[in-house]
C-alpha positions in Angstrom: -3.3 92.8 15.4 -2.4 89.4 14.1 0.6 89.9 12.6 3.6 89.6 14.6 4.3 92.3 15.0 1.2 93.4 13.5 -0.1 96.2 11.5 -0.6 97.1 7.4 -2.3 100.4 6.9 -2.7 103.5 3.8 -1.2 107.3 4.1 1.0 109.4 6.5 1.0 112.5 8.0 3.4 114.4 10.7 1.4 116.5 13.2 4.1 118.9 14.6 2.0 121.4 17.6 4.5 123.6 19.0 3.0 123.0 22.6 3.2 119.3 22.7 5.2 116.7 21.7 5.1 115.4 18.2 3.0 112.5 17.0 3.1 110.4 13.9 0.2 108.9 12.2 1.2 106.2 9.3 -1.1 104.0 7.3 -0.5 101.1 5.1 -2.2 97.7 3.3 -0.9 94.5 2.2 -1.7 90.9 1.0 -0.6 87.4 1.9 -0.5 84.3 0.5 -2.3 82.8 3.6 -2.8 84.7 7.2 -0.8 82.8 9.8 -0.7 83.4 12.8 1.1 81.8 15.5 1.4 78.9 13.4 -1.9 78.6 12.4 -3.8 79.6 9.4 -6.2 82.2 9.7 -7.7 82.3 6.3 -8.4 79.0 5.2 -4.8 78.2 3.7 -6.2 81.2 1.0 -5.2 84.7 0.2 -5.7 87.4 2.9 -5.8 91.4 1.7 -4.9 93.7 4.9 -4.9 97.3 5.9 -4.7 99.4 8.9 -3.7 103.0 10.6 -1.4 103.7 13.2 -0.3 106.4 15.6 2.1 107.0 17.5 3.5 109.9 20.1 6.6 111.0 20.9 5.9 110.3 24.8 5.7 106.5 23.8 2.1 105.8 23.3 0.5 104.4 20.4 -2.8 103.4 19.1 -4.2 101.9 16.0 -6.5 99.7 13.9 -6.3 96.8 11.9 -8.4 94.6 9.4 -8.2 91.5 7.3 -9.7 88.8 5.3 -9.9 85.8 8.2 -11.4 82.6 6.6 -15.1 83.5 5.3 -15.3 86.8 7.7 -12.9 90.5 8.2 -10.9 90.5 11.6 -10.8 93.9 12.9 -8.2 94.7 15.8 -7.9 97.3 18.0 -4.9 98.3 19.9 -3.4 100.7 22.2 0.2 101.0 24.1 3.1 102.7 25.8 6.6 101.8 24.8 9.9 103.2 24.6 14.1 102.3 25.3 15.9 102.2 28.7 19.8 101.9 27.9 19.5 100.5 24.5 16.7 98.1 25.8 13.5 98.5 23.9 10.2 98.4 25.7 6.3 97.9 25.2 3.2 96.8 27.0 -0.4 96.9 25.5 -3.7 96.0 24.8 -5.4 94.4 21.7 -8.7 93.9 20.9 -10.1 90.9 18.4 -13.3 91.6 17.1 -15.3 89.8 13.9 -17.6 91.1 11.6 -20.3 88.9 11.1 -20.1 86.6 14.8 -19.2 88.9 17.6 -19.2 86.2 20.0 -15.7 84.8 18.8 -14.2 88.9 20.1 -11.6 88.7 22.8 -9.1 90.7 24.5 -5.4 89.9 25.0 -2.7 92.1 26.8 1.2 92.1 25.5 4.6 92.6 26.9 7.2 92.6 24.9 11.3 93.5 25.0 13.9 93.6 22.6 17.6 94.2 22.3 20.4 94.7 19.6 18.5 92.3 17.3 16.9 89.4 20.0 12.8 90.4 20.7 11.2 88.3 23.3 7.1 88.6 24.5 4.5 87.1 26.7 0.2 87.5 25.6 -2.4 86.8 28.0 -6.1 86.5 26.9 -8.2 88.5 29.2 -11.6 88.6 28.2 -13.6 86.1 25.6 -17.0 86.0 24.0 -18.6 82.7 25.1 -18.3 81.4 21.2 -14.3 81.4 22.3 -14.4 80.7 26.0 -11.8 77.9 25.9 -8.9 80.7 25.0 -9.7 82.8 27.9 -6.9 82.5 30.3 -4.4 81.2 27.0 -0.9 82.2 27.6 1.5 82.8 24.4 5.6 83.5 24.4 7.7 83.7 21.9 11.6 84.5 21.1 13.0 85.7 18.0 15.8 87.7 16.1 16.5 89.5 13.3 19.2 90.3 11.3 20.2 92.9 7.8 21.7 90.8 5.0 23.5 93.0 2.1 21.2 94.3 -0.5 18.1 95.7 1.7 17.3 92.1 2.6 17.2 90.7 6.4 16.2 87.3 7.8 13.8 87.0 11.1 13.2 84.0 13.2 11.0 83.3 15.8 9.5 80.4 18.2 6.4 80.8 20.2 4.9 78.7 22.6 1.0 78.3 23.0 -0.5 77.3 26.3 -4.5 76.9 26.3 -5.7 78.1 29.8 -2.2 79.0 30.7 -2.6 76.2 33.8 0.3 73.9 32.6 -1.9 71.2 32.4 -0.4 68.2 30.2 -3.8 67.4 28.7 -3.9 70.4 27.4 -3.4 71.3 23.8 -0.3 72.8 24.4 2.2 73.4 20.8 4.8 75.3 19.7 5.6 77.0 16.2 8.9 77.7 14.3 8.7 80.7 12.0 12.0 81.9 9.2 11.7 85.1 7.3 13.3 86.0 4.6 12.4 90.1 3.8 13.4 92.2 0.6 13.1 95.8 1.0 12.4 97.5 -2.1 12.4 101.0 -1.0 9.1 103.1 -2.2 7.6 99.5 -3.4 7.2 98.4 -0.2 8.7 95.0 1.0 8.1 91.5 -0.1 8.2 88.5 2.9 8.9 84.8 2.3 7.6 82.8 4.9 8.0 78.8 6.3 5.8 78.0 9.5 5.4 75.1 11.0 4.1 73.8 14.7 4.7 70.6 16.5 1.1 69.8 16.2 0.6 66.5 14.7 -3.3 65.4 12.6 -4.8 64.5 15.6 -4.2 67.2 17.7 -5.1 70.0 14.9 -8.2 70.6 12.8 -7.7 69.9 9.1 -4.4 70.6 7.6 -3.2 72.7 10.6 -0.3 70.4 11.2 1.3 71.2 8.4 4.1 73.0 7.2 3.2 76.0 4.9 5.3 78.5 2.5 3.7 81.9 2.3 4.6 85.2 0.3 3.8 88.2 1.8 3.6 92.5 0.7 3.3 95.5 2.7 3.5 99.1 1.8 3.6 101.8 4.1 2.7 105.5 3.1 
């Protein structure tokens, strides 16, 4: 699920069964300016429309689905998880699965650990598995830091830095970068929530393909149901 954090979905429903724990499945959809993702854009510097479904137990796992626009194809994710709190310490591990619609040879797998606590949110991804169109991220390692912190009136600011590591070896040569992310959120209740964005990565023209290297504004809406 390309979105930090990453899922925007349509309808919810509470399962209550009196001889298991309860389980939550959500839904909800949303559109963006342009899809980045770790500091690159995903859709062309264009307009991505989004949507996915989610559920969750009460015992702390989780699964779900994910697609969007991504530059002239859809992105669907998979993604699957356990995650829960140990003395105000929140937890998760999981898997996620990037597939394409029209060139399944760019698929790949990455697993996620991630940790957060009071309003700091560290994580580590590791790509496991690649088709051979995307061989060269196999092995890529990807870390990030960030916080996020409630403003008065139902806004909140979020920032985050990440650290991308091709074939997570340390080597110098590699194309090794790092992106800066500020988000500025407005909840508006029922509406759903509206997201300005500034990203930017230390990549300069010559390391990045077209205009990757540069900084981009975004807007941003999600609706959950």
């Amino acid at each position: 699920m390309k979105m930090n954090k990453i899922a925007l979905a349509c309808g919810v429903a509470m399962l209550g069964l009196s001889s298991v724990a309860a389980a939550e499945i959500s839904a909800n959809i949303g559109v963006t300016s342009n899809y980045i993702w770790r500091g690159l854009t995903q859709s062309a510097n264009s307009t991505a429309f989004s949507g996915g479904v989610d559920y969750a137990h009460d015992s702390g796992l989780y699964a779900g689905t994910w697609i969007s626009e991504a530059w002239d194809d859809y992105e669907l994710d998979f993604y699957g998880g356990y995650g829960g709190e140990i003395s105000g310490v929140s937890y998760d591990a999981g898997l996620i699965y990037y597939s394409y619609s029209s060139d399944s040879e760019s698929d790949f797998a990455e697993v996620n650990a991630n940790v957060g606590w009071n309003f700091l949110s560290a994580g580590v991804a590791y790509v496991i598995s690649a088709e051979d169109a995307v061989e060269a991220v196999e092995e890529d390692l990807y870390f990030y830091i960030g916080g996020s912190f409630d403003l008065p009136e139902d806004f909140s600011i979020g920032l985050t830095v990440g650290f991308v590591e091709p074939d997570g070896d340390g080597d110098d040569d590699a194309d090794d970068y790092t992106h800066y992310q500020i988000d500025v959120s407005k909840s508006a209740g029922d509406f759903g929530d509206v997201t300005f964005s500034l990203s930017d990565t230390d990549l300069d023209d010559t390391d990045a393909p077209g205009e990757d290297s540069d900084m981009r504004f975004f807007v941003s809406y999600s609706k959950e149901f």
